[in-house]
RODODREN-453729 format. One record per atom (N, C-alpha, C): atom name; x, y, z. Coordinates in steps of 0.001 Angstrom, whole numbers. Example, Ala and Ser with C-alpha at 12.3 -4.5 7.8 and 13.67 -1.06 7.14 Angstrom:
2
> a, xx, yy, zz
> N, 13190, -5690, 7800
> CA, 12300, -4500, 7800
> C, 13200, -3300, 7800
> N, 12850, -2250, 7080
> CA, 13670, -1060, 7140
> C, 12900, 30, 7870
END
This chain:
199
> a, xx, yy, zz
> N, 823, -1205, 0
> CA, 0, 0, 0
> C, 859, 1258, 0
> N, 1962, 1076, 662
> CA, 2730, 2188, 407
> C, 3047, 2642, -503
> N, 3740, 1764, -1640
> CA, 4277, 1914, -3031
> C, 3377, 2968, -3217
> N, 1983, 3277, -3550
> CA, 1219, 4230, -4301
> C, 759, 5396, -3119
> N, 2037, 5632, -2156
> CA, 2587, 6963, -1568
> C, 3272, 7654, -1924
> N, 3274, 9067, -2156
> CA, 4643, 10817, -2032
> C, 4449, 11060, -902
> N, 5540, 11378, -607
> CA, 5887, 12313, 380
> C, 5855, 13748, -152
> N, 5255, 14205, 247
> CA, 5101, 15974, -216
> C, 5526, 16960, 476
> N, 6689, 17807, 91
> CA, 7289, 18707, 1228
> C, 6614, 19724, 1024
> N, 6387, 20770, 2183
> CA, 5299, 21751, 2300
> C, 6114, 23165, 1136
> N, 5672, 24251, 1311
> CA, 5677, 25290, 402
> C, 6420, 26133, 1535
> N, 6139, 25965, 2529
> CA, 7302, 26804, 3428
> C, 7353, 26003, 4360
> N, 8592, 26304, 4617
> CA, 10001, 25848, 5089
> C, 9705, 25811, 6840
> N, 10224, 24876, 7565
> CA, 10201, 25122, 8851
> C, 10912, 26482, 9553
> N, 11991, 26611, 8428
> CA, 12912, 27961, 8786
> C, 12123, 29758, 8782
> N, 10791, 28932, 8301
> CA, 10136, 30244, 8164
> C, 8876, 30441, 8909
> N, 8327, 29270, 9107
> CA, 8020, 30020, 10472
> C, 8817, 29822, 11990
> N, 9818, 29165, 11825
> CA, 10811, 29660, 12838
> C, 10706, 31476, 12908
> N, 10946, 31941, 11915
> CA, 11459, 33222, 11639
> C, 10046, 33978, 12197
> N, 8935, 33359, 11794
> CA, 7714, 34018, 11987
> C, 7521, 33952, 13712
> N, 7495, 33197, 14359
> CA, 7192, 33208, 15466
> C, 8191, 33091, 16371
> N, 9370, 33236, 15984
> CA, 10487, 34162, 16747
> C, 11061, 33513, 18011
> N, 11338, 32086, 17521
> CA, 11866, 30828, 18259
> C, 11774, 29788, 17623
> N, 12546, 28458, 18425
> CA, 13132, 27329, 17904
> C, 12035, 26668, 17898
> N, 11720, 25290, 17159
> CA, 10694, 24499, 17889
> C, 12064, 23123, 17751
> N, 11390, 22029, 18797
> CA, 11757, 20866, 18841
> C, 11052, 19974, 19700
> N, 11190, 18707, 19870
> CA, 10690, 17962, 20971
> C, 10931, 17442, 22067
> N, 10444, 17625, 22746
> CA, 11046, 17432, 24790
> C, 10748, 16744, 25077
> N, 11460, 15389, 25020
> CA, 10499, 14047, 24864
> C, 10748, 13745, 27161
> N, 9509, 13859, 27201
> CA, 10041, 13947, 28807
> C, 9482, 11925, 29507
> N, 10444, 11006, 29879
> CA, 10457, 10064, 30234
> C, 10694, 10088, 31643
> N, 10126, 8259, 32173
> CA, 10265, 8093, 33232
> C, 9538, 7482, 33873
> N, 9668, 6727, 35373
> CA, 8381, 6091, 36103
> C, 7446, 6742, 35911
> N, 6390, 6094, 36218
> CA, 5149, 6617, 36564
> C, 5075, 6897, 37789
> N, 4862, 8894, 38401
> CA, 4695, 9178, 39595
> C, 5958, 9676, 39730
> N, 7143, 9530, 38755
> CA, 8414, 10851, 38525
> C, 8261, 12118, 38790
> N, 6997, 12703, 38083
> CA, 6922, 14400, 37642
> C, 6597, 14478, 36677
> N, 7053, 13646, 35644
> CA, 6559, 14131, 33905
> C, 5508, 15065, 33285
> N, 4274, 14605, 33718
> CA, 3342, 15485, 33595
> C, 3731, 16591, 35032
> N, 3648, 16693, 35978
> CA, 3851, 17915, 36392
> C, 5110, 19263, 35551
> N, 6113, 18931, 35808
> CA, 7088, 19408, 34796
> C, 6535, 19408, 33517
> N, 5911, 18864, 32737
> CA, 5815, 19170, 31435
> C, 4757, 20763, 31407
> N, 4035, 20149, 32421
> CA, 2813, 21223, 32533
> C, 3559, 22884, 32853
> N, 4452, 22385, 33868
> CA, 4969, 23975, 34625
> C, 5281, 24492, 33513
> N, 6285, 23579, 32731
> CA, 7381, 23953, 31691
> C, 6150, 24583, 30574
> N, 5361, 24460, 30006
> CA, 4423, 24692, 28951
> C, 4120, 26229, 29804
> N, 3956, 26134, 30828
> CA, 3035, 27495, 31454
> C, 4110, 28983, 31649
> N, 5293, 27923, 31811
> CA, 6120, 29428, 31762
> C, 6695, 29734, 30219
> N, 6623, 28809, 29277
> CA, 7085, 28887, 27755
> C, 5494, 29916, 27305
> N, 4573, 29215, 27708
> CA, 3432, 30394, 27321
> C, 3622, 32027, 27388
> N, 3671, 31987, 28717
> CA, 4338, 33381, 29891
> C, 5569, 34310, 28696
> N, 6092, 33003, 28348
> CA, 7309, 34142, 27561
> C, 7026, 34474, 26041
> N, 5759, 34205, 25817
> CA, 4920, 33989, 24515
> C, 5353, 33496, 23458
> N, 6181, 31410, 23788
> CA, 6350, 30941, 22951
> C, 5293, 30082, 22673
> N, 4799, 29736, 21493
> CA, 4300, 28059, 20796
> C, 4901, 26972, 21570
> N, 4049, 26091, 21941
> CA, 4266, 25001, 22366
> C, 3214, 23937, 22321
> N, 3004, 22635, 22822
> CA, 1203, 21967, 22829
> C, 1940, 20715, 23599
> N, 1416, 20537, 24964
> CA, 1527, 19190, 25321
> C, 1204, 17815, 25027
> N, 1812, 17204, 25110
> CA, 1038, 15676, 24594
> C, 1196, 14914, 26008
> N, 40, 14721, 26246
> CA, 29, 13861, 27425
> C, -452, 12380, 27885
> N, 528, 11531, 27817
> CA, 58, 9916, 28143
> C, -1196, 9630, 27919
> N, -1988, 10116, 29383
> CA, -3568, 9644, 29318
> C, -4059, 10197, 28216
> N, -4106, 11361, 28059
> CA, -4790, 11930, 26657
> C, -4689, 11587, 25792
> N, -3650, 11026, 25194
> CA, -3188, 10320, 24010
> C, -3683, 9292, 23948
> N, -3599, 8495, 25178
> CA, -4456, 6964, 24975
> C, -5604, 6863, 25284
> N, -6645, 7854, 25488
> CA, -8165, 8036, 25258
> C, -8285, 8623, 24399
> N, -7468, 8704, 23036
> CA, -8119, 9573, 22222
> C, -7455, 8884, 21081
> N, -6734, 9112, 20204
> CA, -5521, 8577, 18913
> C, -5522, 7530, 19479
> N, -4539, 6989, 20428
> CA, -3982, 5492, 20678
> C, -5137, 4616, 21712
> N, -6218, 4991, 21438
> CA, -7159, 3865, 22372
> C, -7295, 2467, 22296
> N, -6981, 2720, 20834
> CA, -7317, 933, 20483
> C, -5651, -36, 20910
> N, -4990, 146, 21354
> CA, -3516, 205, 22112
> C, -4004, -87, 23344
> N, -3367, -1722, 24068
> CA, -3048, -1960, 24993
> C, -1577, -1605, 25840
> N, -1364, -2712, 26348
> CA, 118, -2320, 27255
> C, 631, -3673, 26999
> N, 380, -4377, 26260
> CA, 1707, -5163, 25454
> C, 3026, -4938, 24993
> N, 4252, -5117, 25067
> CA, 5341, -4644, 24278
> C, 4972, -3900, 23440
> N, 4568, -4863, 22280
> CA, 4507, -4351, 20996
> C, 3343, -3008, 20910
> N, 1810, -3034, 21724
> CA, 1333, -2194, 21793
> C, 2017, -882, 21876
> N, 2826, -776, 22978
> CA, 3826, 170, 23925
> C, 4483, 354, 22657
> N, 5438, -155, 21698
> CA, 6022, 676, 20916
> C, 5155, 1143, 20169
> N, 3936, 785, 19235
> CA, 3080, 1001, 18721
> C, 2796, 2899, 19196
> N, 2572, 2470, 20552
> CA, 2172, 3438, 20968
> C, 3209, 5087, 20495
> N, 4503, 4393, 21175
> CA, 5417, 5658, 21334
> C, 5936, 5934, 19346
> N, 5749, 5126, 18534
> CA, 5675, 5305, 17140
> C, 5031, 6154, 16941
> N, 3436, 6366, 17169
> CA, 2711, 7297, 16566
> C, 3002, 8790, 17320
> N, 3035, 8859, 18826
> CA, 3681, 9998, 19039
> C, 4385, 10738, 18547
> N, 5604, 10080, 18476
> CA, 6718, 10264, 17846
> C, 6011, 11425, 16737
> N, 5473, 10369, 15847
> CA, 4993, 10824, 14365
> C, 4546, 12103, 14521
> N, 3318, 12570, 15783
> CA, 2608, 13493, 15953
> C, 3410, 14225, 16246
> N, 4530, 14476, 17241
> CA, 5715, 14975, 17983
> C, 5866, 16303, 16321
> N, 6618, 15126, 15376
> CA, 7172, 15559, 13950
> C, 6560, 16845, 13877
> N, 5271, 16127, 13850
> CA, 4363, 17621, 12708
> C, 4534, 18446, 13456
> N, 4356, 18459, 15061
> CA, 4137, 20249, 15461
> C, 5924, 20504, 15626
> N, 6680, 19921, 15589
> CA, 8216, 20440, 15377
> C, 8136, 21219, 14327
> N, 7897, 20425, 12781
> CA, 7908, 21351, 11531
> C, 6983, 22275, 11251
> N, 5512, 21955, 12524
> CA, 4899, 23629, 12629
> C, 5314, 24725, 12915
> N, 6736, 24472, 13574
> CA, 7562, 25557, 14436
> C, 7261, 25605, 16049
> N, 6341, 24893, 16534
> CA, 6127, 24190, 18014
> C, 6837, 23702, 18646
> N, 7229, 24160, 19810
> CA, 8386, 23438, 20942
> C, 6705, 22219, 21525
> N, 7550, 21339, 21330
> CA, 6259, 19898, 21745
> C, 6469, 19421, 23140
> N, 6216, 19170, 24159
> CA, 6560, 19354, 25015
> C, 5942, 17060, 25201
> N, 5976, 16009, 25322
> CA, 5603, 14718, 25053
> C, 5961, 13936, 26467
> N, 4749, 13920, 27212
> CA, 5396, 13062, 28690
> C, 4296, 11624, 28974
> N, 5071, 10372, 28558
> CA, 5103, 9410, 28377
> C, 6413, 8444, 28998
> N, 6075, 7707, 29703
> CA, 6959, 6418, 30511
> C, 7556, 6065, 29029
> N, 7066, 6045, 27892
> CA, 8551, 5228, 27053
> C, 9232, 4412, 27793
> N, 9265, 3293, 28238
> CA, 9725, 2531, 29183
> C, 11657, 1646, 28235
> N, 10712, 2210, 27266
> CA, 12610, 1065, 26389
> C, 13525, 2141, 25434
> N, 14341, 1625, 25907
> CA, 15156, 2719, 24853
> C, 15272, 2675, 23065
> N, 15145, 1475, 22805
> CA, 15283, 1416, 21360
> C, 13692, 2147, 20772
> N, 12604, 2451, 21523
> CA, 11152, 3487, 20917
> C, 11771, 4471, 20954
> N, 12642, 4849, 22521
> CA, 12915, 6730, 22581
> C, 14016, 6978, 21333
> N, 14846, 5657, 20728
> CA, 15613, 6122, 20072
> C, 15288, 6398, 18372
> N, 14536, 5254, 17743
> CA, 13539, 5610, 16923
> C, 12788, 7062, 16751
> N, 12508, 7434, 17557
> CA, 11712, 8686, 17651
> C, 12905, 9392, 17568
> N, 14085, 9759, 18140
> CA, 15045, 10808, 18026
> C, 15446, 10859, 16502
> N, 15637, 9247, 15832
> CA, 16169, 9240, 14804
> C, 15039, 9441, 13565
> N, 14039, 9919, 13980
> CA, 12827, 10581, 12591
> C, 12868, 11591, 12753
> N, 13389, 12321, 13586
> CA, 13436, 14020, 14026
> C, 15197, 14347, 13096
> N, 14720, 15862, 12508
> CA, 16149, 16676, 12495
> C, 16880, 16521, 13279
> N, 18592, 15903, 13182
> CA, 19322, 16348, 14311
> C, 19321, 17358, 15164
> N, 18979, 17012, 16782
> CA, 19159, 18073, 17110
> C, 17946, 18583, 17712
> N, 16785, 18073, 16867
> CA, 15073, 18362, 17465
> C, 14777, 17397, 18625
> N, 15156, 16251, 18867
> CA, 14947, 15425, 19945
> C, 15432, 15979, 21165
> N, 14568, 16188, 22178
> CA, 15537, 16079, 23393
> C, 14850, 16127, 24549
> N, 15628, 15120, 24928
> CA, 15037, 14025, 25772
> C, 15795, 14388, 27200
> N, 14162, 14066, 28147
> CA, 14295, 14682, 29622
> C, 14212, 14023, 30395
> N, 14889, 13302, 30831
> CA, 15234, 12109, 31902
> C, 14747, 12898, 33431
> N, 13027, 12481, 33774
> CA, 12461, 12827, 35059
> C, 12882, 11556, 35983
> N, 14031, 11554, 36476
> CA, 14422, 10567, 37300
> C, 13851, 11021, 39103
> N, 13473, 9929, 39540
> CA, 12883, 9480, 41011
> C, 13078, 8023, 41123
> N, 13760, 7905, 42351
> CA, 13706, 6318, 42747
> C, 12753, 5725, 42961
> N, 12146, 4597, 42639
> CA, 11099, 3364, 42629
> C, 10183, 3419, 44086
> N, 11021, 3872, 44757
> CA, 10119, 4176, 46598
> C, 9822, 5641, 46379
> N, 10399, 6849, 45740
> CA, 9879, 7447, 45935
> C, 8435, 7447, 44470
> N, 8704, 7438, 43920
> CA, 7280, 7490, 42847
> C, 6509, 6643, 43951
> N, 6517, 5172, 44079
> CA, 5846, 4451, 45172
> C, 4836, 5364, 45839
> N, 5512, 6496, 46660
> CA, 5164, 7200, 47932
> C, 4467, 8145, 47398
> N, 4767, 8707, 46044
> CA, 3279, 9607, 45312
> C, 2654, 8828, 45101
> N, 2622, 8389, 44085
> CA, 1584, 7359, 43626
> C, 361, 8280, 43417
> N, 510, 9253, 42560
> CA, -1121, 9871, 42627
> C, -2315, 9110, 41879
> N, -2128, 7986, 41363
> CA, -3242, 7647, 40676
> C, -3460, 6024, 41137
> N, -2391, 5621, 42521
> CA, -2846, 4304, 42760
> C, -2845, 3657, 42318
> N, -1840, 3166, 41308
> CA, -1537, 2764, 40054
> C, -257, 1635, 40867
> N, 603, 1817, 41683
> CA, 1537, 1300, 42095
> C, 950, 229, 43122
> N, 212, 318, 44047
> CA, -353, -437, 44903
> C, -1475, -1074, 44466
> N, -2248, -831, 43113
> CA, -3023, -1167, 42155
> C, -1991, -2901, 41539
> N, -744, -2446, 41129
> CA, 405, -3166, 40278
> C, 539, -4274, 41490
> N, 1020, -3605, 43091
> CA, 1556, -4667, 43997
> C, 623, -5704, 44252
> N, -933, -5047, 43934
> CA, -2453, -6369, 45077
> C, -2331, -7102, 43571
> N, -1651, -6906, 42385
> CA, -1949, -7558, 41114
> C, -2731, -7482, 40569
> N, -3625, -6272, 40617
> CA, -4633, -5819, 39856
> C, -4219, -5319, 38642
> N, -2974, -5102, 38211
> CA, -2472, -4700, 36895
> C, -1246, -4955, 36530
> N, -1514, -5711, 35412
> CA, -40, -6598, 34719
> C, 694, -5732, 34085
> N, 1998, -6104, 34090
> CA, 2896, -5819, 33178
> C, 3160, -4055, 33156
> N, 2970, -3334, 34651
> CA, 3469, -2421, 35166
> C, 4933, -2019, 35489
> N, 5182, -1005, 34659
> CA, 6434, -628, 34948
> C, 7026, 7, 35944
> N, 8579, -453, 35770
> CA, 8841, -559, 37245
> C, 8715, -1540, 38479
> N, 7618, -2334, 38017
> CA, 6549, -3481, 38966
> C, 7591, -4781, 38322
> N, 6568, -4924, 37452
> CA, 7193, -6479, 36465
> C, 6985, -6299, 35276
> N, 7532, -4984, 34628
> CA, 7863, -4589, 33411
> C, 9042, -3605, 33574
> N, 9898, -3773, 32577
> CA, 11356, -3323, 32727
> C, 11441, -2014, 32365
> N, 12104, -559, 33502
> CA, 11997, 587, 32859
> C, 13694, 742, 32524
> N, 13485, 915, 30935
> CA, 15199, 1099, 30828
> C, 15373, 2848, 30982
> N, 16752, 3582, 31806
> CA, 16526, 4819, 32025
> C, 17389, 5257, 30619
> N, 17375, 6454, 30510
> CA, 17866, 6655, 29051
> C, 19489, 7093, 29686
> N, 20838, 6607, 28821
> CA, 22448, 6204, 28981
> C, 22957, 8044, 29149
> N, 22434, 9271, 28040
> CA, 22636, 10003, 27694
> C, 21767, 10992, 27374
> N, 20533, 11275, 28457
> CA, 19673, 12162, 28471
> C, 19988, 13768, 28328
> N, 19470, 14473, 27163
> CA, 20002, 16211, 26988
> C, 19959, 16286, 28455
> N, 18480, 16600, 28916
> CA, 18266, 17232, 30310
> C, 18278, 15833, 31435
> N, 18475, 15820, 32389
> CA, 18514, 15089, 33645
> C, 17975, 15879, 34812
> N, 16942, 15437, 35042
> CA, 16422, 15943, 36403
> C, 15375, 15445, 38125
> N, 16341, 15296, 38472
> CA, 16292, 14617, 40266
> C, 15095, 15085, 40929
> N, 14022, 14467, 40613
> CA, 12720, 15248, 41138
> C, 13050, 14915, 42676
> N, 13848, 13774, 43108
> CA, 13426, 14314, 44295
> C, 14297, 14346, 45104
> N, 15249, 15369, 44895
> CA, 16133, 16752, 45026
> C, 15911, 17784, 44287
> N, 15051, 18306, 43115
> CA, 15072, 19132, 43044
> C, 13107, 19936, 42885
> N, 13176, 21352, 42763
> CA, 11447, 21609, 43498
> C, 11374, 21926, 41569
> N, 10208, 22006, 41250
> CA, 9478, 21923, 40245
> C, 9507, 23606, 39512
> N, 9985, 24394, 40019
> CA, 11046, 25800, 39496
> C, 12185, 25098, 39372
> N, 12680, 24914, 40358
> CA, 14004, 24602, 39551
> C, 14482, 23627, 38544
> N, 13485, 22774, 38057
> CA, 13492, 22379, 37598
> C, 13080, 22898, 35939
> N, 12515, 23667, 36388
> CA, 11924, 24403, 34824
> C, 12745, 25305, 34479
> N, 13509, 25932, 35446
> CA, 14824, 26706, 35242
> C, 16029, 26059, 34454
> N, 15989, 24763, 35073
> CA, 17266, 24171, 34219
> C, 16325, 23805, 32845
> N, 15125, 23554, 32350
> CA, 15096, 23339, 30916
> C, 15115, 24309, 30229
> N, 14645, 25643, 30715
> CA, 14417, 26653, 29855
> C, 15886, 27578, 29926
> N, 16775, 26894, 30740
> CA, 18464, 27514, 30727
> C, 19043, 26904, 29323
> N, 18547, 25431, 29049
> CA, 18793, 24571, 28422
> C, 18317, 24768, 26600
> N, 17312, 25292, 26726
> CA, 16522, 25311, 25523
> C, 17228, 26912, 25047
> N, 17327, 27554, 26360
> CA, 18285, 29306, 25815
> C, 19527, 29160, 25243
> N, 20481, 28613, 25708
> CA, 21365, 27681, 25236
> C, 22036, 27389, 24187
> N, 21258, 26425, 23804
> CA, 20548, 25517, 22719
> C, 20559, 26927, 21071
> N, 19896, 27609, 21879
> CA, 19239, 28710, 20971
> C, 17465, 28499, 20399
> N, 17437, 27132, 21001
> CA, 15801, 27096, 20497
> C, 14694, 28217, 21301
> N, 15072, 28445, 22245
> CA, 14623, 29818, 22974
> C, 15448, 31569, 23133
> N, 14409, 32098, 22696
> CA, 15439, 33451, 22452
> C, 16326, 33913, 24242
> N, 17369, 34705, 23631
> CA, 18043, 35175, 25079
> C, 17839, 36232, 25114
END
């Protein structure tokens, strides 16, 4: 079915509406246990990128899988399935000129790496929300962990599904050592940097 596919490159250039809306875009692919921060941090991070009146659009786990990826279990193969089409979605608002902001457990490294390698060098970058296994445990905001321990839910990561952490994460950040400013401080130090955010 493919064979009788084009690929069609658009009429303007990502470089132009770079130029138009007066910043970088790329993707912040933010990983990790479940009960890390991801979605908190992704959220702060979106609210102060707003504040400085950049483009951005979260993609968020649950949302994604009640909506696009529903028909997606938590099988391996589902799970890459899953982080494939992200990925894909990730693409388009990059070449909209959108900083994408994507917080998803990605639990294996060869999905997070796939996804880096369909992006422009350079557009991937990936945010290692690291917390130790007792502490996510001890949030647990959705009961999801003690849900995993009575065995009410298989093949939980972290539980008895394998979370690989990423070898060489852009950003690295110790949620629990560090408070949820400072944490948004070091991405948006990171993204200034970078140059994908103006200085």
């Amino acid at each position: 079915m493919t064979n009788n596919l084009t690929w069609h490159d658009h009429a303007v250039t990502p470089e132009q509406r770079q130029q138009l809306k007066g910043h970088g875009s790329a993707l912040l692919w933010f990983t990790g246990l479940s009960g890390s921060g991801k979605s908190t941090l992704a959220n702060a991070l979106e609210r102060r990128l707003i504040a400085m009146e950049v483009h951005s659009f979260l993609l968020d786990g649950d949302n994604v899988r009640l909506g696009l990826n529903r028909d997606l279990g938590f099988a391996d193969a589902d799970r890459e399935e899953n982080i494939r089409r992200i990925g894909e979605v990730g693409k388009l608002f990059v070449s909209a000129g959108t900083l994408c902001l994507s917080a998803f457990i990605s639990p294996f490294r060869a999905d997070r790496q796939r996804v880096r390698e369909a992006l422009p060098a350079g557009k991937f970058i990936e945010v290692f929300v690291d917390a130790p296994l007792a502490v996510c445990e001890q949030r647990d905001p959705k009961g999801l962990y003690q849900k995993a321990r009575a065995g009410e839910i298989a093949d939980f990561t972290g539980i008895d599904s394998d979370y690989e952490a990423p070898n060489e994460a852009e950003i690295h950040l110790r949620t629990d050592r560090l408070d949820t400013e400072a944490a948004v401080d070091k991405m948006v130090a990171y993204l200034t940097q970078r140059g994908i955010l103006p200085s």
